[in-house]
VOMARNU-387949 format. One record per residue (C-alpha): z, y, x; residue in one letter. Coordinates in Angstrom, 2 decimals, padded with zeros to 5 digits. Example, Ala and Ser with C-alpha at 12.3 -4.5 7.8 and 13.67 -1.06 7.14 Angstrom:
BEGIN
<r up="007.80" north="-004.50" east="012.30" resn="A"/>
<r up="007.14" north="-001.06" east="013.67" resn="S"/>
% end
This chain:
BEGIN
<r up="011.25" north="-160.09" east="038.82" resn="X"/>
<r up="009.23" north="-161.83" east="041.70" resn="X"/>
<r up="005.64" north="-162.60" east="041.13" resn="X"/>
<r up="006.04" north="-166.17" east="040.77" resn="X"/>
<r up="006.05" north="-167.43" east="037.16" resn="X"/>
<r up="008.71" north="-170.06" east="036.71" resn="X"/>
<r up="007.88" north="-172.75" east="033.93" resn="X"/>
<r up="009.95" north="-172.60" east="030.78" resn="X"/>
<r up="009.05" north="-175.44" east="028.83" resn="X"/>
<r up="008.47" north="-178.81" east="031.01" resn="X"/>
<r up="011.15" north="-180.40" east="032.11" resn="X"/>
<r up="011.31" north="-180.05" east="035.93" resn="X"/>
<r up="009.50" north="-183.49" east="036.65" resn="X"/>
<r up="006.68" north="-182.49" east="034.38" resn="X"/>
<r up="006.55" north="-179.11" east="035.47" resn="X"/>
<r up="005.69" north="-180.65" east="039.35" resn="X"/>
<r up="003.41" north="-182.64" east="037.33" resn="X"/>
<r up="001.16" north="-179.91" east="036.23" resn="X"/>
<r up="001.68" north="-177.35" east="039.07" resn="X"/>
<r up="-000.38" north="-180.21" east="041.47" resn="X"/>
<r up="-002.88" north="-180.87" east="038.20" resn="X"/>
<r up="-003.27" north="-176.87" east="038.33" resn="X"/>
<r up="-003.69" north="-177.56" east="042.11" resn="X"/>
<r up="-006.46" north="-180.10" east="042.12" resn="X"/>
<r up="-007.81" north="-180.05" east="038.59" resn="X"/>
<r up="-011.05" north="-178.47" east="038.82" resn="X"/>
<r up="-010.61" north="-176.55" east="035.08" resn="X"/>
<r up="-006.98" north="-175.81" east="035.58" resn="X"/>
<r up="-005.94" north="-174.06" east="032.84" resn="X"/>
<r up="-007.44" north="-176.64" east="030.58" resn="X"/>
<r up="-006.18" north="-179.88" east="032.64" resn="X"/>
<r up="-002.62" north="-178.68" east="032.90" resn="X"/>
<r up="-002.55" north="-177.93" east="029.34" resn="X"/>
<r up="-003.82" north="-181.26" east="028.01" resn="X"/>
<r up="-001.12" north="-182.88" east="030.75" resn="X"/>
<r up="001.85" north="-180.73" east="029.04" resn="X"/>
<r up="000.74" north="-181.47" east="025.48" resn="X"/>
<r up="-000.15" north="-185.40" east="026.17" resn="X"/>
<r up="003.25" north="-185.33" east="027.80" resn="X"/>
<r up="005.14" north="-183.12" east="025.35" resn="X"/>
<r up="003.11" north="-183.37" east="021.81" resn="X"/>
<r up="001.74" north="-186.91" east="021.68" resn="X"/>
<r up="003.51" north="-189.29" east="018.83" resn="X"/>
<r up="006.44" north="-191.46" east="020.01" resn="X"/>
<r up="006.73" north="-188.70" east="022.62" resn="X"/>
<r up="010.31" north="-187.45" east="023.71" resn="X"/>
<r up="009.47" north="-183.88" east="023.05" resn="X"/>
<r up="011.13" north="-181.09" east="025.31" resn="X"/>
<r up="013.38" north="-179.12" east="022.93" resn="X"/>
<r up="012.47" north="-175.73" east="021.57" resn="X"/>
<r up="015.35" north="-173.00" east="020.94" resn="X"/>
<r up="015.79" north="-172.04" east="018.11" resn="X"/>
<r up="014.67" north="-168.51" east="018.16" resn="X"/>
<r up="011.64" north="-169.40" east="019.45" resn="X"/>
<r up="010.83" north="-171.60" east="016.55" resn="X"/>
<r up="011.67" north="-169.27" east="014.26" resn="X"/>
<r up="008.89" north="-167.37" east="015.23" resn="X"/>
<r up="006.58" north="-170.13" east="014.78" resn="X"/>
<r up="006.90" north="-171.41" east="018.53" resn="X"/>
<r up="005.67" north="-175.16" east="018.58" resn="X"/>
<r up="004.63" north="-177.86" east="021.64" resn="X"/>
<r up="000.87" north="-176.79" east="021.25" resn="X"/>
<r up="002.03" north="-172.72" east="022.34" resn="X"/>
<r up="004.80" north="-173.54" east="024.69" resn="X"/>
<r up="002.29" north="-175.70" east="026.34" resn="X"/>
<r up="-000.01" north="-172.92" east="026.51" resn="X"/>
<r up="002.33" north="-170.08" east="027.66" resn="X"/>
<r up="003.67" north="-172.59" east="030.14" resn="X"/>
<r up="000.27" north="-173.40" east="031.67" resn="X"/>
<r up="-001.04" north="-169.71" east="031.89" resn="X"/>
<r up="001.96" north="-168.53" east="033.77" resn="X"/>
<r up="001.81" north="-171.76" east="036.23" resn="X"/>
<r up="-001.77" north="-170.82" east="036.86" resn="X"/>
<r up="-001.23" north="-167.61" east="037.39" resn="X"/>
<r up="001.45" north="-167.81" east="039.87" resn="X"/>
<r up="-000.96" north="-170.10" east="041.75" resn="X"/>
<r up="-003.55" north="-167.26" east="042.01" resn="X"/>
<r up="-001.08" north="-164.84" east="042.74" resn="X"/>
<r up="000.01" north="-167.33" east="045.79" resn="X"/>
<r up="-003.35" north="-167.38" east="046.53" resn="X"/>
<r up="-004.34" north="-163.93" east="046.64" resn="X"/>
<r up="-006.95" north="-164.37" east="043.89" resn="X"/>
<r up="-006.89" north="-162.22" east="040.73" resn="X"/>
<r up="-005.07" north="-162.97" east="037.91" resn="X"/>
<r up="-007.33" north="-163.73" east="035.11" resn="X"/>
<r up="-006.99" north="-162.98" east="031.00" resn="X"/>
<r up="-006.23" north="-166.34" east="028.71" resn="X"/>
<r up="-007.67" north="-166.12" east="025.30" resn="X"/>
<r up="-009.02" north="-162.57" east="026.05" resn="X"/>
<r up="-005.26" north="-161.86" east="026.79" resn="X"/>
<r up="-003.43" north="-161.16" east="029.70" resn="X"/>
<r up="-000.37" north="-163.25" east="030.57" resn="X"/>
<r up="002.83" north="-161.41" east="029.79" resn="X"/>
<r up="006.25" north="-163.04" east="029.81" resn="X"/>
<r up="007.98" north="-163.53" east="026.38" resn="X"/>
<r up="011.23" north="-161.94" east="025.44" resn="X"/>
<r up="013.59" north="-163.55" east="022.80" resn="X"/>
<r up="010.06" north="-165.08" east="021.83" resn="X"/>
<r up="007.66" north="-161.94" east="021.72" resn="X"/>
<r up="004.78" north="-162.18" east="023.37" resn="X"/>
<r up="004.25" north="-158.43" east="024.40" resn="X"/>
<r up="008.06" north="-157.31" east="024.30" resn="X"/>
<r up="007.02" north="-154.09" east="025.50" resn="X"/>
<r up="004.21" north="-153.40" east="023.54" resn="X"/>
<r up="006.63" north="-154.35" east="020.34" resn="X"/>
<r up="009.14" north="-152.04" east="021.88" resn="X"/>
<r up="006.49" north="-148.98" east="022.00" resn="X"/>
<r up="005.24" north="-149.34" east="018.63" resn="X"/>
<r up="009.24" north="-149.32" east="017.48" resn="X"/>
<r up="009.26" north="-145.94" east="019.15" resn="X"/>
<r up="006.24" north="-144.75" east="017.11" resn="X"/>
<r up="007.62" north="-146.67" east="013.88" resn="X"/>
<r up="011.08" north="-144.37" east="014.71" resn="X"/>
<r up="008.69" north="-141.30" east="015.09" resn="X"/>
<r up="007.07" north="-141.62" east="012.05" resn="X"/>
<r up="010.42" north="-142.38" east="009.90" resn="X"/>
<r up="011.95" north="-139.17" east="011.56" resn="X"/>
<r up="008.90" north="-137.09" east="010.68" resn="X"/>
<r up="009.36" north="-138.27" east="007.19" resn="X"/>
<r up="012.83" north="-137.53" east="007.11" resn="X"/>
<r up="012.24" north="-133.78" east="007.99" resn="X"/>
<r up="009.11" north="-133.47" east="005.94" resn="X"/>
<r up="011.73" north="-134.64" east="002.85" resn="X"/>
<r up="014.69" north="-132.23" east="003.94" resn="X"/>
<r up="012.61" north="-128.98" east="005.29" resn="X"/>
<r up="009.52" north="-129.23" east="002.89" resn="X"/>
<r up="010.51" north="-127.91" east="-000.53" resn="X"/>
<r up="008.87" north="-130.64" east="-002.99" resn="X"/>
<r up="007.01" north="-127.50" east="-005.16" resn="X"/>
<r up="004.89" north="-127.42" east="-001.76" resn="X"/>
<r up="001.30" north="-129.02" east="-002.53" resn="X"/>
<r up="000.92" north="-130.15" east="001.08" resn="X"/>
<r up="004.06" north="-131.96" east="000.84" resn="X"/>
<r up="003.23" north="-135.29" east="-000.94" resn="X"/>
<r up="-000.19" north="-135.74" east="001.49" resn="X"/>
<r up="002.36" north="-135.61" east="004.42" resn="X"/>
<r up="004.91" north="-137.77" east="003.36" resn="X"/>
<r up="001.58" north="-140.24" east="002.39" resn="X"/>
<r up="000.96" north="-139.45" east="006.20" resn="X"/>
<r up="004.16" north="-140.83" east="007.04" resn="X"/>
<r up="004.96" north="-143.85" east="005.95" resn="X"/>
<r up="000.91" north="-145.11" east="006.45" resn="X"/>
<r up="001.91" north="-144.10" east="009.92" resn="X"/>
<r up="004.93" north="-146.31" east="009.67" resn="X"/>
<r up="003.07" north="-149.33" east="008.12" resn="X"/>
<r up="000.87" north="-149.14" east="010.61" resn="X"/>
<r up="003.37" north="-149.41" east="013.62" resn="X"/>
<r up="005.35" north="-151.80" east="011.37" resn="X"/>
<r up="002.35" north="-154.17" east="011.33" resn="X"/>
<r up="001.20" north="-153.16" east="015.36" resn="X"/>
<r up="005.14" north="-154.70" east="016.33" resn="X"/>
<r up="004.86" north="-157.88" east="014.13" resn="X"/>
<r up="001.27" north="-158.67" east="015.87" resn="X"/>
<r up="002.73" north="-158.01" east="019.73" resn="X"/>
<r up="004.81" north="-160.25" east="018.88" resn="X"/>
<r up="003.05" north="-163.32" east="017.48" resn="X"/>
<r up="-000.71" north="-163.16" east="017.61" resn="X"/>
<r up="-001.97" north="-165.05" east="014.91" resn="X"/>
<r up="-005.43" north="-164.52" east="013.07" resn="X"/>
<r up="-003.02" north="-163.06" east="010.01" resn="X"/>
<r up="-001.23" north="-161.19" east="012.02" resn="X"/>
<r up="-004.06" north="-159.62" east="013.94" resn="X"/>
<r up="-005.62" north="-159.10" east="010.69" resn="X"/>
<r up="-002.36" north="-157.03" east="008.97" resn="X"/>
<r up="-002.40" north="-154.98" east="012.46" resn="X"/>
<r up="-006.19" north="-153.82" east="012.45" resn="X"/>
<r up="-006.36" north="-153.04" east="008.59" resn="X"/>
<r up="-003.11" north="-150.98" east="009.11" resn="X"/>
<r up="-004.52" north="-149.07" east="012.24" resn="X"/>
<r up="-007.72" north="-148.87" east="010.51" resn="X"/>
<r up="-005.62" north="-147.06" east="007.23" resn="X"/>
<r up="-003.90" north="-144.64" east="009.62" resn="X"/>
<r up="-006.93" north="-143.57" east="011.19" resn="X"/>
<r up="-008.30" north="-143.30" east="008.02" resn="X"/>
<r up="-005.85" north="-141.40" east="006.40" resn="X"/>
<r up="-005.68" north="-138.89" east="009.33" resn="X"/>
<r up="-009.26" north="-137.80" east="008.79" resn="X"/>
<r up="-008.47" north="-137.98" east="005.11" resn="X"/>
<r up="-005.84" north="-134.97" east="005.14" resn="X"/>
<r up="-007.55" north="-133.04" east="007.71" resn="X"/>
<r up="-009.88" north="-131.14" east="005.96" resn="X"/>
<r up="-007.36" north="-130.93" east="002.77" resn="X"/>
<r up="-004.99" north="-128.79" east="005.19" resn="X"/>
<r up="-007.63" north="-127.13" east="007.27" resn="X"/>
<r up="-009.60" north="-126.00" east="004.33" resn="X"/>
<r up="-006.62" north="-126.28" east="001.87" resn="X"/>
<r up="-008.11" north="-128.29" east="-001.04" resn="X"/>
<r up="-005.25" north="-128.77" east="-001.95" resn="X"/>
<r up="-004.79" north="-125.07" east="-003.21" resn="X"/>
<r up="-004.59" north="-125.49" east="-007.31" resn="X"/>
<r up="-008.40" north="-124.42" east="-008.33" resn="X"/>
<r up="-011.15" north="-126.16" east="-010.58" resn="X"/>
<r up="-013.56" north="-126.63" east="-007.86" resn="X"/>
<r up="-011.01" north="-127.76" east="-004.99" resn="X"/>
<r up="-009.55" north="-130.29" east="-007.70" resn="X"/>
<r up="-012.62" north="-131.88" east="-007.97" resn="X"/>
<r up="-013.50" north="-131.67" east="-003.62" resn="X"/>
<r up="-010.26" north="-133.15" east="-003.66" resn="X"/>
<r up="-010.98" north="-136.14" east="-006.25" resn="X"/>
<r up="-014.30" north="-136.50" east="-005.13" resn="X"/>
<r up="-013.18" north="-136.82" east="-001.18" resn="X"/>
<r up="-010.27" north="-139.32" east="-002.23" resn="X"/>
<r up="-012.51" north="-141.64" east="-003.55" resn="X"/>
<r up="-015.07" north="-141.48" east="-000.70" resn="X"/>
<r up="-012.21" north="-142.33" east="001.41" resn="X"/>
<r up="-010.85" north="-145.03" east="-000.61" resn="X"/>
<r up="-014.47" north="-146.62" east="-000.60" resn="X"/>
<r up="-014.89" north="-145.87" east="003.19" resn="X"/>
<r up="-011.64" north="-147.91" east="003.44" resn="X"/>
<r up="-012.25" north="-151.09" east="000.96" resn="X"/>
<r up="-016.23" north="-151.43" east="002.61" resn="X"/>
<r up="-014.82" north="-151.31" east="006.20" resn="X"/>
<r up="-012.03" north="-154.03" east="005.10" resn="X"/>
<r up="-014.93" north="-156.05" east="003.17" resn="X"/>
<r up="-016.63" north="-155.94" east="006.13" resn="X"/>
<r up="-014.27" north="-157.29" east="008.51" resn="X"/>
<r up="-012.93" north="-159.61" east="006.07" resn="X"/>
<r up="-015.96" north="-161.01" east="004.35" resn="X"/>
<r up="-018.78" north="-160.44" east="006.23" resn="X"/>
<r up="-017.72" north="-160.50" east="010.14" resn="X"/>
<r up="-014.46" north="-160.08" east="011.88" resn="X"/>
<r up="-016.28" north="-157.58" east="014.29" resn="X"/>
<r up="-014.34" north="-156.03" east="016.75" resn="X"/>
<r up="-017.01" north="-153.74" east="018.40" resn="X"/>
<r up="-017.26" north="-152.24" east="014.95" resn="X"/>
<r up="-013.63" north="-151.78" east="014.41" resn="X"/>
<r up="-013.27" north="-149.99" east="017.58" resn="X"/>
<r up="-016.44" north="-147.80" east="016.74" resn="X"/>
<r up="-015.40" north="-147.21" east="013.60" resn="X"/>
<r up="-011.89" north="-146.07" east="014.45" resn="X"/>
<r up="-013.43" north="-143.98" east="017.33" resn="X"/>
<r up="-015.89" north="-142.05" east="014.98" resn="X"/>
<r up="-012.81" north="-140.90" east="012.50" resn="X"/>
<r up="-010.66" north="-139.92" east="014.63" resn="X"/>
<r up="-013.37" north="-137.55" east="017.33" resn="X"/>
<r up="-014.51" north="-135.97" east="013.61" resn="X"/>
<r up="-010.37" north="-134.89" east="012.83" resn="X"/>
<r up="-010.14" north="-134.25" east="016.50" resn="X"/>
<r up="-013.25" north="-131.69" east="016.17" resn="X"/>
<r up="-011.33" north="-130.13" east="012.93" resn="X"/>
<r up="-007.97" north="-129.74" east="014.52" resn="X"/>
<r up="-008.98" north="-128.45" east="018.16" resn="X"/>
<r up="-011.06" north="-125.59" east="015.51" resn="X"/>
<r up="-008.35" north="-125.10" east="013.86" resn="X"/>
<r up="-006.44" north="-124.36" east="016.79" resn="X"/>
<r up="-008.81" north="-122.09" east="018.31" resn="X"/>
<r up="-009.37" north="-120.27" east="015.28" resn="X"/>
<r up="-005.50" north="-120.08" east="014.52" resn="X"/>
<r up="-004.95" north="-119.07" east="017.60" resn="X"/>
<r up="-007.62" north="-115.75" east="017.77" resn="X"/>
<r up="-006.13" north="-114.52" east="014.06" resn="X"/>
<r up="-002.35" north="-114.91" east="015.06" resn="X"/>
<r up="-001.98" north="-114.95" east="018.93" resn="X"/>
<r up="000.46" north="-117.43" east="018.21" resn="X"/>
<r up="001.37" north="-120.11" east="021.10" resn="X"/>
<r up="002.19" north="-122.58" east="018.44" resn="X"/>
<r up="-001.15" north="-122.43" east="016.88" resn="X"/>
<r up="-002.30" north="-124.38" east="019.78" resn="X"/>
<r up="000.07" north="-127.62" east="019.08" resn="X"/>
<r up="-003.24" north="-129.45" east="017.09" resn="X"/>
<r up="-005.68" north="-129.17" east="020.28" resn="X"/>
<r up="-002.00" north="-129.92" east="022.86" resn="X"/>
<r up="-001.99" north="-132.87" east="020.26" resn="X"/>
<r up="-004.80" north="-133.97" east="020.30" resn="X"/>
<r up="-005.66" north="-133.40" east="023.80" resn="X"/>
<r up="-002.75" north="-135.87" east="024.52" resn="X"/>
<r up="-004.07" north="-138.30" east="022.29" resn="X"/>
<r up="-007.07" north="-138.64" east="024.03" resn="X"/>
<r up="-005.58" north="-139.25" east="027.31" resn="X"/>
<r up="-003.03" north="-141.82" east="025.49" resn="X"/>
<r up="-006.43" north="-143.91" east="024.71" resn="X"/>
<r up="-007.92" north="-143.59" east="027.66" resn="X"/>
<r up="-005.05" north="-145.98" east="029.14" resn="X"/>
<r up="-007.38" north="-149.14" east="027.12" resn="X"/>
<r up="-010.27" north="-147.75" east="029.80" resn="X"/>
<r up="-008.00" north="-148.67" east="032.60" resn="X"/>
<r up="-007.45" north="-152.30" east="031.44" resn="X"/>
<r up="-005.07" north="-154.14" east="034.21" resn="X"/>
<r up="-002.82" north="-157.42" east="034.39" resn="X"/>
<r up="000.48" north="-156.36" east="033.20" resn="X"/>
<r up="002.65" north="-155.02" east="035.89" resn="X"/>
<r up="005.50" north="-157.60" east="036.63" resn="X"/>
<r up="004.12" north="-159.78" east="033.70" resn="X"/>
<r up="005.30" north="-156.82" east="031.28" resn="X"/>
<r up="003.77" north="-153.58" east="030.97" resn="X"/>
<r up="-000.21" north="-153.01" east="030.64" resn="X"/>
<r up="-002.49" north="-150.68" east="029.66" resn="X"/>
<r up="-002.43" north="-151.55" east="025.96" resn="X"/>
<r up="001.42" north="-150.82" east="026.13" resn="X"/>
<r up="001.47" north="-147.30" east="027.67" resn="X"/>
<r up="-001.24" north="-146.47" east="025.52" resn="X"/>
<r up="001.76" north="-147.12" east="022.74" resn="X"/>
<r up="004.40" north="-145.66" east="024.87" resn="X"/>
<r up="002.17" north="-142.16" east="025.10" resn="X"/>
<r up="001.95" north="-141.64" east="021.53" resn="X"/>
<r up="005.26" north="-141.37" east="020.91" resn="X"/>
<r up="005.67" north="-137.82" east="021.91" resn="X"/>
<r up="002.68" north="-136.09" east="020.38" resn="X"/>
<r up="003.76" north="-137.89" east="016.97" resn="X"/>
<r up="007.37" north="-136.11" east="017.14" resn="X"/>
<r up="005.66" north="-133.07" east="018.25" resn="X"/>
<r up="002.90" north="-133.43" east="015.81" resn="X"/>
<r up="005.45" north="-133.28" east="012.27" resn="X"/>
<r up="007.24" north="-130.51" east="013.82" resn="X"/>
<r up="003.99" north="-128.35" east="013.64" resn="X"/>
<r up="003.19" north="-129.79" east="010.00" resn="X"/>
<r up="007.11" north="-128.44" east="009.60" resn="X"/>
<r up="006.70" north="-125.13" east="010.93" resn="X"/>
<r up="003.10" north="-125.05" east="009.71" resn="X"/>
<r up="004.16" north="-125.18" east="005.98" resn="X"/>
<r up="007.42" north="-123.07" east="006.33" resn="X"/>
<r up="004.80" north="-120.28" east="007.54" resn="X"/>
<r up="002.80" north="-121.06" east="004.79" resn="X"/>
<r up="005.34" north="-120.70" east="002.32" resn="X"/>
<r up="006.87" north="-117.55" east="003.71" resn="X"/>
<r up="003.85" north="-115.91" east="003.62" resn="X"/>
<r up="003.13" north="-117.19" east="-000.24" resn="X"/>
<r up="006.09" north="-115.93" east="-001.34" resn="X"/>
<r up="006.31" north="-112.51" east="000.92" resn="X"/>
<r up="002.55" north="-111.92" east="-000.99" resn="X"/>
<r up="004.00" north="-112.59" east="-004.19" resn="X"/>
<r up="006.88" north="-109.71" east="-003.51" resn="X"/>
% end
């Protein structure tokens, strides 16, 4: 794929049209785009036809115009040697079969797929008597909501969309430093007092979770905030677990004790891909995307230690009871 954009939606005259308005028009992005929709949108107009898949994900003149007019301003930077700039606080990706971040949809499929595997050995290996069991089969599918929700925004961003995607990232996050401390600490062990940590942290969490949607959603959409918040959960589980490894790992000497801090030490460097914001390389892949692709593989790896984890646990239960 060269680095020139080619126009999708014009029809060829138009298309000339706005690549010399994008030329001389002093506000380009703006002055091509109110050519292509005068042009394209206006009544009585003969508007340029959309395919059908692209309308079924709620493609209309209005975005095609404004797809088409980021991508012809862009390749006229890129001819020009100047950088390419974000639209909308986006960068300018091309659309596949009418996603907007193909890649980024792909990436979160592969975490979806990671999640429903996990759940599928948690099901088969875990014997249901195990108390751990139900928090990690919760643990899946919020895990595959979430990813569910992250593919549908990449691709169409719409407010509701956006919306669905942040709540469900926000529950995941959430939910991890919910079950932490119930497996680290094992509140979930049947006992009068751990019964009632247990209630009493459940509904803390369930609050946390309702204030910080009421928040977003009734008071202010606040994206600083959302990224704090999320940040603050998950360095507290990420505290618990790289303890729990160390700790693990100076009782048993076991090299799979370590998997929480190898986890979560490859978590952190799959996030620190959003510090290294770039334009997408060929118009496709940015840092938002491999910061998908990289959690992939510390999720599969992640539900085989909860797997081995509990089959330990339960060996051990049931050599102490012989």
């Amino acid at each position: 794929m060269g680095n020139r954009p080619i126009p999708v939606f014009p029809e060829p005259p138009l298309a000339r049209l706005l690549w010399r308005v994008a030329r001389f028009h002093w506000r380009p992005f703006t002055g091509i785009q109110g050519v292509c929709k005068a042009e394209n949108c206006g009544p009585g107009k003969d508007h340029t036809p959309i395919p059908a898949h692209r309308r079924l994900l709620l493609w209309d003149c209005a975005s095609e115009c404004d797809y088409t007019c980021q991508h012809i301003v862009t390749a006229q930077r890129v001819a020009a040697h100047e950088p390419i700039v974000q639209f909308h606080g986006k960068w300018p990706f091309y659309r596949f079969l009418g996603m907007q971040e193909p890649f980024s949809v792909l990436f979160s499929l592969g975490n979806l797929y990671a999640h429903w595997h996990g759940l599928v050995k948690v099901r088969a290996h875990i014997p249901a008597t195990y108390s751990l069991r139900p928090f990690y089969v919760l643990l899946a599918h919020v895990g595959i909501a979430s990813w569910v929700f992250s593919a549908i925004f990449h691709t169409r961003d719409f407010q509701f969309t956006e919306e669905l995607d942040y709540f469900a990232a926000g529950a995941n996050v959430l939910y991890g430093l919910y079950y932490t401390p119930i497996r680290i600490f094992r509140i979930d062990r049947p006992s009068p007092r751990r019964r009632s940590v247990l209630r009493a942290w459940t509904l803390l969490c369930i609050m946390l979770y309702v204030f910080h949607v009421a928040y977003l959603k009734g008071v202010r959409w606040d994206y600083t905030y959302n990224m704090a918040a999320n940040v603050a959960a998950g360095i507290v589980q990420n505290i618990l677990w790289s303890w729990f490894s160390v700790t693990s790992f100076k009782k048993s000497g076991s090299l799979w004790s370590i998997v929480p801090g190898v986890v979560v030490a490859w978590v952190m460097f799959a996030m620190s891909m959003e510090l290294f914001d770039f334009p997408p390389w060929l118009g496709c892949i940015d840092a938002h995307s491999l910061w998908h692709l990289l959690t992939v593989g510390p999720t599969i790896l992640w539900y085989n230690f909860l797997l081995k984890d509990a089959q330990k646990d339960i060996a051990g239960t049931e050599r102490y009871k012989a």
